[in-house]
C-alpha positions in Angstrom: -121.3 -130.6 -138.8 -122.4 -129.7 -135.2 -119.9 -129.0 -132.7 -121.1 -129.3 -129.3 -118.5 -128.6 -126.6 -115.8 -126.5 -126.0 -113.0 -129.5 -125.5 -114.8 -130.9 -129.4 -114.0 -127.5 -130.4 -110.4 -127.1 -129.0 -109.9 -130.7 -130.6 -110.9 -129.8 -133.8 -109.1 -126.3 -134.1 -105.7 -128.3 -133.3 -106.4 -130.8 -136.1 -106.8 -128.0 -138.3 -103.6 -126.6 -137.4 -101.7 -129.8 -137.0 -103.1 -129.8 -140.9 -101.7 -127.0 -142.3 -98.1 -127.1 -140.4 -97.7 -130.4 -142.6 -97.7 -128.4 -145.7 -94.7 -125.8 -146.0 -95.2 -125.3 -149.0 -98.4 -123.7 -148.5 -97.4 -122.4 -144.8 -98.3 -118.6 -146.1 -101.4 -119.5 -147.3 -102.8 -121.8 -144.5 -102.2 -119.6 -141.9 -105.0 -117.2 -143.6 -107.4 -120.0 -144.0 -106.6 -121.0 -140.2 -107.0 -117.8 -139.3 -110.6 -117.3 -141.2 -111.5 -121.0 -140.0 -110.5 -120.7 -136.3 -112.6 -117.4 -136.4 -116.3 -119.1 -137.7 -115.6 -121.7 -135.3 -115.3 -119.3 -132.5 -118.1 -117.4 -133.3 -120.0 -120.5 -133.8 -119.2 -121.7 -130.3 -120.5 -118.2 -129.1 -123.7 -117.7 -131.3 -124.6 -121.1 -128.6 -126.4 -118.3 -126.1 -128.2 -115.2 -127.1 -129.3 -113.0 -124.8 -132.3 -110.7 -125.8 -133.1 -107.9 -122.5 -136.7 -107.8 -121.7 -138.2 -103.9 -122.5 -137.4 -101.7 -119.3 -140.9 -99.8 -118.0 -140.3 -95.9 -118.8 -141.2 -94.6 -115.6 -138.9 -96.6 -113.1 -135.4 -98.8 -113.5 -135.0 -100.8 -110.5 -131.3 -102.7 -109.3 -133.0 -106.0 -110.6 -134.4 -105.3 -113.9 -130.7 -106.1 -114.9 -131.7 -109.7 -114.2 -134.8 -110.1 -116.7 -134.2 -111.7 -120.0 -134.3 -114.7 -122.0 -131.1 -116.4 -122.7 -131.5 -119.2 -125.5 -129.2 -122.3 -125.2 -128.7 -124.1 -128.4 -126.1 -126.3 -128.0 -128.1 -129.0 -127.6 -126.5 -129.9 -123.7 -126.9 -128.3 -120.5 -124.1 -125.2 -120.1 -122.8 -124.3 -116.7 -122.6 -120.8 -116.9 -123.0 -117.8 -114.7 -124.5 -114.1 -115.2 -122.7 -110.2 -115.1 -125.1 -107.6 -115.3 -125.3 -103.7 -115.4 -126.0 -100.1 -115.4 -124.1 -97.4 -117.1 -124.8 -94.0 -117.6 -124.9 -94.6 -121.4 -121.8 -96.2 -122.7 -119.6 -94.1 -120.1 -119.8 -94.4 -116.5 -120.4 -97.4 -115.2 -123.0 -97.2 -112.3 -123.0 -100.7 -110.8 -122.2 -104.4 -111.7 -124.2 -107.6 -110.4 -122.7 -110.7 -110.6 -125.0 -114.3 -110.0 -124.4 -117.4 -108.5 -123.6 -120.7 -110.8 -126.5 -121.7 -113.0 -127.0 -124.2 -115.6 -129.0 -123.2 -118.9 -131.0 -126.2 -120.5 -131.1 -126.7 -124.2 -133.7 -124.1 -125.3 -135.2 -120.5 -124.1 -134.2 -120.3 -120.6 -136.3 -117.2 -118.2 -134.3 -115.4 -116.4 -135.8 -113.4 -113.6 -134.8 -112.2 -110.4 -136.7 -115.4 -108.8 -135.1 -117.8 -110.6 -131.7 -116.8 -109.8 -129.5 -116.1 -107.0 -127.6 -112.8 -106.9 -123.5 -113.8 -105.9 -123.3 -109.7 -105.1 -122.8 -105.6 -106.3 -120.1 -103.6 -106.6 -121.1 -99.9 -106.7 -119.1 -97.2 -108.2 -117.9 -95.1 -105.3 -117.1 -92.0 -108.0 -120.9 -91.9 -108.9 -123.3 -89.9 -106.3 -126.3 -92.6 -105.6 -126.2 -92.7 -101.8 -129.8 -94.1 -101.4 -129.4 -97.3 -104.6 -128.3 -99.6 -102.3 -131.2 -99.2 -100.0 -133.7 -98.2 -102.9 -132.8 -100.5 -105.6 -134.4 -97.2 -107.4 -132.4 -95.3 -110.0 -133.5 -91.8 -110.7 -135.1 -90.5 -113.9 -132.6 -90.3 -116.6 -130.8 -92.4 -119.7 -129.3 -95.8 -118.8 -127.2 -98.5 -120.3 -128.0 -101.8 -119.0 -126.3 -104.8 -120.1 -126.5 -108.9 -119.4 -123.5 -111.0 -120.2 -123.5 -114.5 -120.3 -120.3 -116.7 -119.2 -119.0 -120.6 -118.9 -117.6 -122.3 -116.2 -114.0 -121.2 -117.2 -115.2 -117.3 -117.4 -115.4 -117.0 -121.3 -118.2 -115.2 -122.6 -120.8 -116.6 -124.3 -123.4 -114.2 -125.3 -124.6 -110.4 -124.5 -127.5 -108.0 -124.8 -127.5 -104.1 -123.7 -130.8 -102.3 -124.1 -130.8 -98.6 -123.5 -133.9 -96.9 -121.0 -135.0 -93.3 -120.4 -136.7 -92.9 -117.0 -139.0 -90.1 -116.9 -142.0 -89.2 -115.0 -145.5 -89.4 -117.4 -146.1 -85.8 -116.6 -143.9 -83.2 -114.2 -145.0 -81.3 -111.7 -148.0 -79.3 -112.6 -148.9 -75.5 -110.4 -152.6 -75.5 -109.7 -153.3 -72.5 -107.4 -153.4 -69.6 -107.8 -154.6 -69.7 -111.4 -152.6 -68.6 -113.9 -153.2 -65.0 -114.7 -155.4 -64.8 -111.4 -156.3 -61.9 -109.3 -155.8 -62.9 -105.5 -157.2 -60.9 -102.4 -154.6 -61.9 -100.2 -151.0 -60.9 -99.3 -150.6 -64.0 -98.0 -151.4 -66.8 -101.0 -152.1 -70.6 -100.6 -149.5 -71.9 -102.9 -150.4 -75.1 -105.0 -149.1 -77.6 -107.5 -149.5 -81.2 -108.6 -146.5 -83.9 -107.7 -144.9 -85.7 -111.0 -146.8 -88.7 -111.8 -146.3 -91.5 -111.4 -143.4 -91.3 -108.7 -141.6 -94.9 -107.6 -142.1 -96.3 -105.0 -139.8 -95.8 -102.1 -138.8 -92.4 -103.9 -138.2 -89.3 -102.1 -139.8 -86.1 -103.8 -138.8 -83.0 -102.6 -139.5 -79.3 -104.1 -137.7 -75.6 -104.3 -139.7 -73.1 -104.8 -139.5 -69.3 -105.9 -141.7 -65.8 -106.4 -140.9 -62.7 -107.7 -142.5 -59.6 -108.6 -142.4 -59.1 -112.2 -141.3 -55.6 -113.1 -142.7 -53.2 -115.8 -142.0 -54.5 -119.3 -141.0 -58.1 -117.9 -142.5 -61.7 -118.7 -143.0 -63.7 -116.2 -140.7 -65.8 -117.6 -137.6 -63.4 -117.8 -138.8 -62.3 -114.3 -138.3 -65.8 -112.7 -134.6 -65.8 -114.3 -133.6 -62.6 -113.7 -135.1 -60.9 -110.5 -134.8 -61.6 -106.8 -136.8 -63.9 -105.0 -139.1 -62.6 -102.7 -139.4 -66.1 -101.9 -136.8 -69.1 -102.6 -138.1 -72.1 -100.2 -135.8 -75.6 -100.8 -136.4 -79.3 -100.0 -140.1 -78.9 -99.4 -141.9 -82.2 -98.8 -145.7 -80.9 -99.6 -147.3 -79.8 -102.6 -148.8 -76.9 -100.4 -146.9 -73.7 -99.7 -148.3 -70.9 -97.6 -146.6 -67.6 -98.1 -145.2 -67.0 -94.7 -146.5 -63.8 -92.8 -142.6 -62.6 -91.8 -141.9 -62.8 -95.6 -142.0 -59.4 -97.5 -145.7 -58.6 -98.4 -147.3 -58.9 -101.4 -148.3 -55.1 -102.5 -152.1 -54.4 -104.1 -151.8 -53.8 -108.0 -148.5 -55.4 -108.3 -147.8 -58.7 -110.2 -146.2 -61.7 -109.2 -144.5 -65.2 -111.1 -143.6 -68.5 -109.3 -142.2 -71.9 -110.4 -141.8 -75.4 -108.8 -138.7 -77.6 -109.4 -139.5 -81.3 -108.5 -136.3 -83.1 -107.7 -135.8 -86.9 -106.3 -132.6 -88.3 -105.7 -131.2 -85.1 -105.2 -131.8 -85.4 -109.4 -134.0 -82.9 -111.2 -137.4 -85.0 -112.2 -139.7 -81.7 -113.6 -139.8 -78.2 -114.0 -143.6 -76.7 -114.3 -144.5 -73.5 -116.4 -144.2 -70.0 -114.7 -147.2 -68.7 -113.8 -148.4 -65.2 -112.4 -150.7 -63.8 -110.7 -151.9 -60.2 -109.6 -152.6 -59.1 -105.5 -155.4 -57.0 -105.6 -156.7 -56.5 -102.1 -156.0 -58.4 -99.1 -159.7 -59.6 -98.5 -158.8 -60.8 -95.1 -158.3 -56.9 -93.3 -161.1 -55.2 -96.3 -164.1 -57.2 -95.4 -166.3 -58.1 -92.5 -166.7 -61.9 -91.5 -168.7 -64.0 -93.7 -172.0 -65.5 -91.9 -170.8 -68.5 -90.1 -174.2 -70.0 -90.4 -173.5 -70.8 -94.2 -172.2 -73.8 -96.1 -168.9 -73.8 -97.9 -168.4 -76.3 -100.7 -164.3 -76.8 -100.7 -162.3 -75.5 -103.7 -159.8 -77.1 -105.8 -158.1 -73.8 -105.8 -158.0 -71.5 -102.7 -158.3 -67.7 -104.0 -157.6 -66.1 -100.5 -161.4 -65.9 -99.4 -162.1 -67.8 -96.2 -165.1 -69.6 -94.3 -166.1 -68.8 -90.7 -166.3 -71.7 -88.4 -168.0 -71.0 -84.9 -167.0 -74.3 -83.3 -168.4 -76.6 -86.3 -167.9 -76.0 -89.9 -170.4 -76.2 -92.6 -169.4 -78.0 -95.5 -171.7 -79.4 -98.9 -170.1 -82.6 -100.0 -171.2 -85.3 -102.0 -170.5 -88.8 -101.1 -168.9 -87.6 -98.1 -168.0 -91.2 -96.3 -165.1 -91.3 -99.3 -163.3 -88.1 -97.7 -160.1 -88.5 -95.7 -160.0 -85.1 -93.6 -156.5 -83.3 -92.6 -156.2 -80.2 -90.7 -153.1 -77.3 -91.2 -152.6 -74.5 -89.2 -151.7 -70.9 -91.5 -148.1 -72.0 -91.2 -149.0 -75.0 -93.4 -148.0 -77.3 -90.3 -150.0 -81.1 -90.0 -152.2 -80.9 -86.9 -152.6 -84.0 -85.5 -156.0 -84.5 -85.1 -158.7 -86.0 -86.5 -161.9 -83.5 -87.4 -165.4 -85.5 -87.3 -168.0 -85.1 -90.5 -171.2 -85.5 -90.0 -173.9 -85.4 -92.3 -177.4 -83.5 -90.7 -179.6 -83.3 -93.8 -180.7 -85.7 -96.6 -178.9 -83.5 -99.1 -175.4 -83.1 -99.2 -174.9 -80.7 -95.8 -172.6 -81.6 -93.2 -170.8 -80.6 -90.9 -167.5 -80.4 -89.5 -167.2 -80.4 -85.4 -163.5 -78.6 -84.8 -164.0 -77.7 -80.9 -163.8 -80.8 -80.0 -159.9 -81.2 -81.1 -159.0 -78.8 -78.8 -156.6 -77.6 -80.9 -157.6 -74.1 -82.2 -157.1 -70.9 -81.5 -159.5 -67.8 -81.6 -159.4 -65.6 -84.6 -156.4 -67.9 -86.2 -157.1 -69.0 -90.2 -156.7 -73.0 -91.0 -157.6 -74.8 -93.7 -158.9 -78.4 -94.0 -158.2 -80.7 -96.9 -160.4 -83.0 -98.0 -159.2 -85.9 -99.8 -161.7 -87.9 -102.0 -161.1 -92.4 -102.4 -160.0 -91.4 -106.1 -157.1 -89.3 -104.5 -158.5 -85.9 -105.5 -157.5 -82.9 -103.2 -159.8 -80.1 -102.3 -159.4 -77.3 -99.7 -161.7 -75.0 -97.5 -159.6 -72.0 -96.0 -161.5 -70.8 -92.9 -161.2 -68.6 -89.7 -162.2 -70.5 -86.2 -163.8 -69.1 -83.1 -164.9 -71.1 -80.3 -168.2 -69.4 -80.0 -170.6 -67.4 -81.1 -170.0 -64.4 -78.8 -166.1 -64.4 -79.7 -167.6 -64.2 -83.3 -169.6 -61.3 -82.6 -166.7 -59.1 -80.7 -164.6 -59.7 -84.1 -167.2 -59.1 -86.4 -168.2 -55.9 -85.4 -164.7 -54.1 -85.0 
């Protein structure tokens, strides 16, 4: 026997009890066997809609995943109905609740997507810090709830599915320069790390940042928890971090650890390794100027030696018309120009005209970034002079 409404349903649960109220003698009795029977037919009316969550993508959770399921209808009749959906912070704290317009669900597997439906509104908890979700429609990395409820016309549930998803980034934030374990000839280091991958879109990523010297019988480990930052930088936007000159100087033979947070959100996304290094010399006051008629190939990892550029730069590249070119000053601030590569051989020389920005300073350090189609990041650190005979004055002091 098929029931296939609700008002069938109500119909045939007062039967029942109209039944068993004509027997007194077997009042006791029939009230568990209308209790048991009125229970199946209830859940038989529900088990009508299932709900089944399509899988959530690991690496992002957006405000309208909470709309993307199938819902199967088999009653056999068309169901007004409408949708409640949600994120929790597991099965605690709710985050926010969606409710949709009227729909009807046809006998069978209906799609739900956000296209195919229209959203009635949200309600946000106020008592749970996302100030940029309602903008966004991004959650941060972390472990979610989310749930899809299905109800009739008359607000009684039909059917539900909650999945739970772990947001995470494939891979945090990685430090790339100076090399771990690395001697550096400078006092004043090029910082430089990888962002977490992949970040969402629309998301925010910010870094802190902090070096110490590690002590005698210290780890660099035990040195980044316990000793006082020479350096503590917070809410950088760049991957890049050039130790500032005011900052206290790096001392020859001394060792050093640093460590990048990676935070979006205002919530933690990665944590890389702690990695040291070792200032040897400050190459930049110990030797003479390199020969500014050479060519520099740029480094993934800047190890404090720097180029000379009198008013071009020479730089071997290969497939050079797949470079994007930025410029930064020694304070690791953008310029905003736009430096001109040329090729001048039939190898892989070219050249880099900087006098015409008119943007540079005599005797000042900059380095240029070169970044390839594939996204691939490579740096040349060099020291400018607008001609040759400004060269010459500095070189032979």
């Amino acid at each position: 026997m098929e029931i296939k409404t609700n008002k069938e349903l109500l119909k045939r649960m007062k039967n029942i009890q109209a039944f068993f109220n004509s027997y007194d003698h077997l009042r006791l009795g029939s009230r568990a066997v209308l209790y048991i029977v009125l229970s199946c037919l209830a859940l038989t009316g529900k088990a009508q809609v299932s709900v089944q969550l399509q899988p959530i993508m690991p690496v992002q959770l957006r405000l309208t995943d909470m709309w993307r399921a199938n819902v199967m209808n088999s009653s056999g009749e068309e169901i007004n109905a409408y949708l409640k959906g949600s994120v929790s912070y597991g099965n605690t704290t709710l985050i926010v609740e969606g409710t949709s317009q009227p729909l009807v669900l046809k006998p069978g597997i209906n799609v739900i997507n956000p296209a195919s439906i229209s959203i009635r509104g949200y309600e946000f908890n106020p008592a749970v810090n996302l100030p940029n979700l309602s903008s966004t429609e991004l959650f941060p990395f972390g472990s979610y709830v989310i749930c899809l409820k299905v109800y009739n016309a008359n607000s009684s549930e039909l059917g539900a599915s909650c999945i739970e998803a772990i947001i995470k980034p494939l891979s945090p934030p990685m430090l790339l320069s100076p090399y771990n374990e690395a001697q550096v000839h400078t006092a004043y280091p090029l910082l430089i790390w990888s962002p977490p991958t992949p970040v969402p879109s629309g998301m925010q990523v910010q870094y802190d940042l902090k070096l110490v010297e590690v002590l005698s019988g210290q780890n660099p480990a035990d040195a980044i928890q316990r000793n006082f930052a020479l350096i503590q930088e917070n809410d950088l936007h760049s991957n890049l971090f050039q130790y500032p000159v005011n900052a206290v100087k790096l001392e020859p033979q001394k060792h050093y650890a640093w460590q990048v947070v990676a935070k979006g959100d205002n919530f933690l996304i990665g944590t890389t390794e702690v990695w040291s290094f070792k200032m040897v010399l400050d190459t930049m006051n110990a030797y003479k100027l390199p020969n500014p008629e050479q060519f520099y190939e740029p480094k993934i990892a800047l190890d404090g030696a720097y180029a000379v550029a009198v008013e071009v730069l020479g730089v071997i590249l290969k497939e050079a018309d797949n470079f994007k070119l930025t410029l930064y000053n020694s304070k690791h601030e953008l310029l905003k120009v736009k430096p001109e590569l040329k090729r001048i051989a039939n190898d892989s020389r070219h050249i880099v005209n900087l006098k015409e920005t008119g943007k540079l300073q005599n005797g000042e350090v900059y380095m240029l970034e070169f970044i390839s189609s594939t996204g691939e990041k490579t740096y040349i650190l060099f020291k400018y002079f607008s001609s040759i005979k400004k060269y010459k004055n500095t070189s032979s002091k």
